[in-house]
C-alpha positions in Angstrom: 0.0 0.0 0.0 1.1 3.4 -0.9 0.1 6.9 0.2 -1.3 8.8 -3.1 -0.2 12.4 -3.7 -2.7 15.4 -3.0 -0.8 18.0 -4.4 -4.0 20.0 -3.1 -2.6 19.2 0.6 -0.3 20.6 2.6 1.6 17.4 3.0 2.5 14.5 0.3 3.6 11.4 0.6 7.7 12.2 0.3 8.2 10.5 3.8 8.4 14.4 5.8 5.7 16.7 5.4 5.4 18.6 1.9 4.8 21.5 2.7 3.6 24.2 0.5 6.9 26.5 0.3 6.0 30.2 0.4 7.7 33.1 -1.3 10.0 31.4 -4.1 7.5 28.2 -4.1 8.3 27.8 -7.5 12.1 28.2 -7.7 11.9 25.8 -4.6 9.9 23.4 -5.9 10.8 23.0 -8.9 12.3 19.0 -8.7 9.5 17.9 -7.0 6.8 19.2 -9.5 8.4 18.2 -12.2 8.7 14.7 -10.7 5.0 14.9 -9.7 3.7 15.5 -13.3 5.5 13.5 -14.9 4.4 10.9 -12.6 6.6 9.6 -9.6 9.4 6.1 -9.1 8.2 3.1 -7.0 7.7 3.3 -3.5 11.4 1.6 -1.1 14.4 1.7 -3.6 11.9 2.6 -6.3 9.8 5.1 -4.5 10.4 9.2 -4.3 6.8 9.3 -2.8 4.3 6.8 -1.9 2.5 7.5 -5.0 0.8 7.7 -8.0 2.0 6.5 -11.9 5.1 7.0 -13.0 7.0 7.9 -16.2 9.3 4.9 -16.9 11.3 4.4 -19.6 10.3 0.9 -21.4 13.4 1.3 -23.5 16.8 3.0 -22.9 15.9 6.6 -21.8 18.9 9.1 -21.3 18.8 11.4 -17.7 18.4 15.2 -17.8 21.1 16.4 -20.0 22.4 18.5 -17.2 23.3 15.4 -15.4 25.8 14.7 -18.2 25.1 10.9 -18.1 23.1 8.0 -20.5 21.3 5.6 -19.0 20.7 1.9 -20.3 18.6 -0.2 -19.5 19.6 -2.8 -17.4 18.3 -6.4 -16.4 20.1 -6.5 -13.4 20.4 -3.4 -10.7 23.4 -3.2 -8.6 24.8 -1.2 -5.3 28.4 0.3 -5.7 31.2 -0.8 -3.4 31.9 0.5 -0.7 34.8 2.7 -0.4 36.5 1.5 3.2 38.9 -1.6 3.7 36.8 -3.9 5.3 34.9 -6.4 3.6 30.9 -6.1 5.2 28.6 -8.8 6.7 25.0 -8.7 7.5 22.2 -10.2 9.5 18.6 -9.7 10.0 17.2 -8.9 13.7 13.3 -9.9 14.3 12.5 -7.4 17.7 9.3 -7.9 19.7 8.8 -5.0 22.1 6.2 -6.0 24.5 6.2 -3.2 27.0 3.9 -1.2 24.3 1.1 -1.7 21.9 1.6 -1.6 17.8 1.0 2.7 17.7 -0.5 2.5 14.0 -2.5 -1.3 14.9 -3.7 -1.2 18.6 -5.0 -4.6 18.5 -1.2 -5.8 17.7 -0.7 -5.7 21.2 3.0 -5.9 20.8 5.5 -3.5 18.6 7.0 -6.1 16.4 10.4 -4.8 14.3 13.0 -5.9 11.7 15.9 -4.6 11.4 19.3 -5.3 9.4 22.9 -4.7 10.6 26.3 -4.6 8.4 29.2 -4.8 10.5 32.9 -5.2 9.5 33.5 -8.7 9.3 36.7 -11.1 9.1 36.6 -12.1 5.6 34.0 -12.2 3.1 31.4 -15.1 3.7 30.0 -17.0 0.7 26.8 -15.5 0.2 26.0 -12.2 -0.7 22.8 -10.6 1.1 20.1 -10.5 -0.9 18.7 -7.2 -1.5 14.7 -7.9 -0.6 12.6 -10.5 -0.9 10.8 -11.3 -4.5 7.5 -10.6 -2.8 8.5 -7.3 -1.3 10.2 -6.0 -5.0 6.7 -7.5 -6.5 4.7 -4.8 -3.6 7.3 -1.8 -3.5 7.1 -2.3 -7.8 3.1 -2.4 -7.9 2.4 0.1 -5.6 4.2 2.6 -7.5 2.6 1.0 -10.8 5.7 0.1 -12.3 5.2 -2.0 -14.9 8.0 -2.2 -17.0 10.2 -4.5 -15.3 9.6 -8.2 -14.1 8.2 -8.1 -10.7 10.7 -9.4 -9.2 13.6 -7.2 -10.6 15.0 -5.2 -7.1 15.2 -8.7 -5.3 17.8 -9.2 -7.9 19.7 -6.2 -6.9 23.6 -6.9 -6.5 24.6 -5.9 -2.7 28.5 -6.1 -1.4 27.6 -7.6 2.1 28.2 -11.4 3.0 25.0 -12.9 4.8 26.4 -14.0 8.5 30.0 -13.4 8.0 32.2 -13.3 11.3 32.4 -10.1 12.7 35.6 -8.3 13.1 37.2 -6.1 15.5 38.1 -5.6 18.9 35.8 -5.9 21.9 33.4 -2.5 22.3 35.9 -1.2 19.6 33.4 -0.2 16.8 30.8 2.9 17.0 27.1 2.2 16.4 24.8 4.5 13.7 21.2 3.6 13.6 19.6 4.6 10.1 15.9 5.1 9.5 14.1 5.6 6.0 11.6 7.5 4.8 7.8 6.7 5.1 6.9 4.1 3.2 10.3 3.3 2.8 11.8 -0.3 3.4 15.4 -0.1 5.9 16.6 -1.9 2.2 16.7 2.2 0.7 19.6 2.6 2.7 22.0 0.0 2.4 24.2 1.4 -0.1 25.2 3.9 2.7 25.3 1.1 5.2 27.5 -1.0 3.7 30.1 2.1 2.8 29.5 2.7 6.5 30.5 -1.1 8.1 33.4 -1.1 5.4 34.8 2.0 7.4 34.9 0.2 10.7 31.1 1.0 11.9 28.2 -1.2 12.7 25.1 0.1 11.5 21.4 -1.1 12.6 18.6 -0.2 9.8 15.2 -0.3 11.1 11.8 -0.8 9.4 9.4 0.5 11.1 6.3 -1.7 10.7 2.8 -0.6 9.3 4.8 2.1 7.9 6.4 0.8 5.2 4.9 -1.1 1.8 6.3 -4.2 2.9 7.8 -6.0 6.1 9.1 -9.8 5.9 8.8 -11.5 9.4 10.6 -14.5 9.7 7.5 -16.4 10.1 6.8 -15.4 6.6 4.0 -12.7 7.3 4.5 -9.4 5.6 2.9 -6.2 7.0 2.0 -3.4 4.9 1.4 0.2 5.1 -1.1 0.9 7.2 0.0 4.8 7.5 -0.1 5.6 4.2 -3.7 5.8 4.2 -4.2 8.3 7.2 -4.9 11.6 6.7 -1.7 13.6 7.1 -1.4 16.9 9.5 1.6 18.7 11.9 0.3 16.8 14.3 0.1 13.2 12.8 3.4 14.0 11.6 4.9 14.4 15.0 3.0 11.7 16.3 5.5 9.3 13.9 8.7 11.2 14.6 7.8 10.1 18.3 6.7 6.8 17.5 10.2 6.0 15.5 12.4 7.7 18.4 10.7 5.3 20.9 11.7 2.2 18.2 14.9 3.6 17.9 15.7 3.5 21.9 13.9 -0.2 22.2 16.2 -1.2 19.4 19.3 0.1 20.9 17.9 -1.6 24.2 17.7 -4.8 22.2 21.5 -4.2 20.8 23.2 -2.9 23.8 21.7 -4.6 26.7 23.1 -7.9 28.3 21.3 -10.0 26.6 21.8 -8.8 22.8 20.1 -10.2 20.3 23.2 -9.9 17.9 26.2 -12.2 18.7 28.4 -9.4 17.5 27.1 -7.1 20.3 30.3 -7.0 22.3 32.2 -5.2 19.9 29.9 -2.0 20.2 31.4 0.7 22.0 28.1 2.0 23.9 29.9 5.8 24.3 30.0 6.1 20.4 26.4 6.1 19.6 24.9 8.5 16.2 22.1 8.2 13.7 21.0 9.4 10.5 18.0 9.4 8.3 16.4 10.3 5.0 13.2 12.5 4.6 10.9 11.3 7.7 13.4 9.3 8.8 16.0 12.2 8.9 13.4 14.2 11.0 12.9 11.5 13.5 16.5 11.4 14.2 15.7 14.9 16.2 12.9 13.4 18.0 15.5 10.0 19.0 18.3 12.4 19.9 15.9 13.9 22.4 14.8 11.2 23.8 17.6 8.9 24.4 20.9 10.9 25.6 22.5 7.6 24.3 22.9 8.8 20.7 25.4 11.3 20.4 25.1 12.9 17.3 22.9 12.9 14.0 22.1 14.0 10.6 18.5 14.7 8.7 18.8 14.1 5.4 16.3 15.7 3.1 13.8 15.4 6.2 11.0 18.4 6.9 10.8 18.5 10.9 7.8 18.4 13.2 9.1 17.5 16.8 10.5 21.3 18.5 13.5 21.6 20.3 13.1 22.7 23.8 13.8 26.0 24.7 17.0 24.5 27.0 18.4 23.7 23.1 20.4 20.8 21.6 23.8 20.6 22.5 24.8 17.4 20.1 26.6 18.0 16.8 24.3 18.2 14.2 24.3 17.6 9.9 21.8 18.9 7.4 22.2 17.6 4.5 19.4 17.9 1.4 18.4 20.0 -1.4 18.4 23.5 -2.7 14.9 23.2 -4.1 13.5 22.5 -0.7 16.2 23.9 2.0 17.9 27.0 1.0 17.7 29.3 3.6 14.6 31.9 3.6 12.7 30.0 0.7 9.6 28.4 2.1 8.0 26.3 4.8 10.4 23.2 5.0 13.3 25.5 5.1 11.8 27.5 7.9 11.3 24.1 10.3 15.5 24.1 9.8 16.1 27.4 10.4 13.8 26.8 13.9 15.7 24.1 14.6 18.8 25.5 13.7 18.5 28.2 16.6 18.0 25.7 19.2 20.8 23.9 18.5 23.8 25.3 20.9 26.5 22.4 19.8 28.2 21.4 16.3 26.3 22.4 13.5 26.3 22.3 9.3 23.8 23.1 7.0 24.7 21.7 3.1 22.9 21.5 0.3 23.4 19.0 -3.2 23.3 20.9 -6.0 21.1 18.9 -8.5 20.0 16.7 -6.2 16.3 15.2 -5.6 14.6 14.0 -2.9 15.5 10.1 -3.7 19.3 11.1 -4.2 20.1 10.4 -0.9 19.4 6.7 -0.9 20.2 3.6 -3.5 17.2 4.8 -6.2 19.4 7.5 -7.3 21.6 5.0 -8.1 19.6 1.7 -9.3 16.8 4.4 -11.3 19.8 5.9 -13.4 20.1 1.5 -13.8 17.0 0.9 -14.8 16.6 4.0 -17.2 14.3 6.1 -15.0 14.0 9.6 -14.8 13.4 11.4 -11.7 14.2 14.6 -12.6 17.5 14.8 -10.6 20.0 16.7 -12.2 23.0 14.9 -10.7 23.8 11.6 -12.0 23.0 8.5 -9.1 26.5 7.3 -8.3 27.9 11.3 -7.8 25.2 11.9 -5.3 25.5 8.6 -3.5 29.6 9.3 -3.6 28.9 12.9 -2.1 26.4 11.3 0.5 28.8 8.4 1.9 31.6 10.7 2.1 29.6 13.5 4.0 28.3 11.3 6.1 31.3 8.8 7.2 33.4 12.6 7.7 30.1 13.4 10.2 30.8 10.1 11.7 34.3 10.1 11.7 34.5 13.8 13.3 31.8 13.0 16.1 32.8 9.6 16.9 36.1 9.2 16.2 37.5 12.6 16.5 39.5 12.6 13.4 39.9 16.1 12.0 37.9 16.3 9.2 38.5 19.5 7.1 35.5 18.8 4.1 33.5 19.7 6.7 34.8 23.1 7.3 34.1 25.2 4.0 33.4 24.1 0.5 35.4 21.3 -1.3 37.2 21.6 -4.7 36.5 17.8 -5.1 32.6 18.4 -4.2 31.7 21.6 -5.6 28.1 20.5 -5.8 28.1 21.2 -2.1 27.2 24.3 -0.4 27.6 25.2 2.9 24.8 27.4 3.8 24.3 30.3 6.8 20.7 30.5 8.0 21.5 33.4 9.6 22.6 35.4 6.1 20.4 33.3 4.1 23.2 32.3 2.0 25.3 29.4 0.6 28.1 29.3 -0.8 
């Protein structure tokens, strides 16, 4: 199930509220309207919004020309390596949380969770991790009418990470970033970044959080579908699931961290070194997590429209923006007015950037596996440059905050990533 677009509303269905931007609506807009009539890309790794039709190329069909790349057509999708030394393993986590009630399903009387971790591991195992599950490619495909290409087509995605390889490193010797997706979106949108992540020394927990995503895969074979996508949207609904993903995000890390783990690898997690990130909704909630649980000591929103206020006593954390001009430059409508609020309560580390050319999908694998398939999603930035400038953005973030490595790309703009801007709310300018 999907959440259809009312451009009429106030809010879509991009995962964070859509808010109608004010003053330059149309200069900030402009990627997502011309996405939205044209039709909009599959809901998880194929999904900008939970949505309606799509254009779709059913033969090769080249990107904007601005992006300066063809795409082909291609049978068989694939993640890039990652760009660290380790090689990556991966296992699934099934989480039953019985101390609360299912928040979207109150007659689930338990908040049941899946979620995937890549870790650094010895060597590489013999099985690579599959990407999803044929049924789950078959749901996140139809629900955003894709038609074009077998059913089945982003189970066959090519991932980097062995399934249940030996983990490596020394004991509590490896920080912990938990990632959240948008809404709608499976924990699978992410794993390009996850794997770059776990091959630079980090273990990294995805979560899906259930009813809320197109499809979930239990390990008793049910799969849950999206039960939120069919509530009417509003501020308040919208804070209601940034709250409602911080609580799944502590219970996980209770799950992870506690002394009875439910991952065998547990003991190599240094509990001090504790950040998260997230895309679109997911990126918002990461606000909502960080003020919840003091455990997680840094974060970054990627591309996410906030909801949950920061208390007057402020944020003290570091802190990463990262998303795009057509939504967040400084002084140009609605969502880039819920950063500027939140950019005022935030007393610690702080950096505001912006991807030139980038979409709203750019910051997770469909930038990457639509250029594949020879969809066009109106980016301007070709899928594997704005996947390389989100892994490396984010893994400096990481390795600043956690590791305390001096990392001067964060400090002012980069020859090597001109595309980025670092913005001042306060001048309303980026340079």
């Amino acid at each position: 199930m999907t959440e259809p677009v009312d451009t009429g509303r106030r809010y879509g269905g991009a995962g964070a509220p859509a808010h109608a931007a004010g003053g330059g609506a149309a200069a900030t807009e402009r990627g997502i309207s011309r996405i939205l009539r044209g039709g909009v890309v599959a809901a998880g790794v194929l999904a900008f919004v939970a949505t309606t039709s799509i254009t779709s190329a059913a033969s090769a069909r080249s990107a904007p020309a601005s992006a300066g790349l063809s795409t082909t057509m291609s049978s068989t999708t694939y993640l890039p390596k990652p760009t660290g030394s380790h090689p990556v393993g991966t296992t699934s986590l099934y989480l039953k949380d019985t101390s609360r009630p299912d928040p979207w399903v109150p007659s689930v009387n338990a908040r049941e969770l899946m979620a995937s971790l890549w870790y650094p591991a010895k060597s590489p195992g013999r099985k690579r991790a599959p990407y999803m599950t044929p049924k789950e490619s078959e749901l996140l495909l139809k629900s955003g009418k894709i038609t074009s290409v077998p059913a089945d087509t982003l189970s066959k995605t090519r991932t980097n990470a062995f399934t249940d390889a030996k983990p490596a490193g020394r004991k509590h010797g490896l920080p912990l970033v938990v990632l959240s997706p948008g809404h709608s979106k499976p924990r699978t949108e992410l794993t390009a970044l996850a794997e770059d992540l776990a091959s630079r020394g980090h273990v990294v927990v995805a979560i899906d959080h259930t009813y809320e995503n197109v499809a979930t895969t239990f390990p008793d074979g049910r799969v849950t579908t999206c039960v939120t996508c069919e509530m009417d949207k509003n501020p308040a609904w919208w804070e209601k699931l940034a709250n409602s993903r911080a609580a799944d995000v502590s219970f996980v890390l209770d799950q992870l961290t506690g002394s009875r783990s439910k991952w065998k690898g547990a003991r190599l997690i240094d509990t001090s070194r504790i950040a998260m990130a997230g895309h679109s909704v997911g990126g918002a909630s990461t606000i909502a997590a960080m003020l919840k649980d003091s455990r997680i000591r840094a974060g970054i929103n990627m591309d996410g429209t906030t909801e949950v206020r920061i208390p007057d006593g402020g944020l003290a954390r570091p802190f990463l923006f990262l998303g795009k001009p057509a939504t967040y430059t400084p002084g140009e409508g609605e969502a880039a007015a819920t950063w500027e609020r939140d950019w005022k309560q935030m007393n610690g580390w702080k950096r505001w950037l912006l991807v030139t050319g980038a979409e709203h999908t750019s910051f997770t694998d469909l930038g990457v596996l639509v250029d594949q398939l020879g969809i066009d999603v109106g980016a301007d930035i070709p899928g594997v440059r704005a996947m390389d400038i989100t892994r490396r953005y984010v893994a400096a973030f990481f390795d600043l905050h956690l590791r305390k490595k001096a990392q001067p790309l964060l400090n002012k703009p980069s020859t090597r990533y001109p595309e980025v801007k670092h913005c001042s709310p306060e001048t309303k300018t980026c340079q």
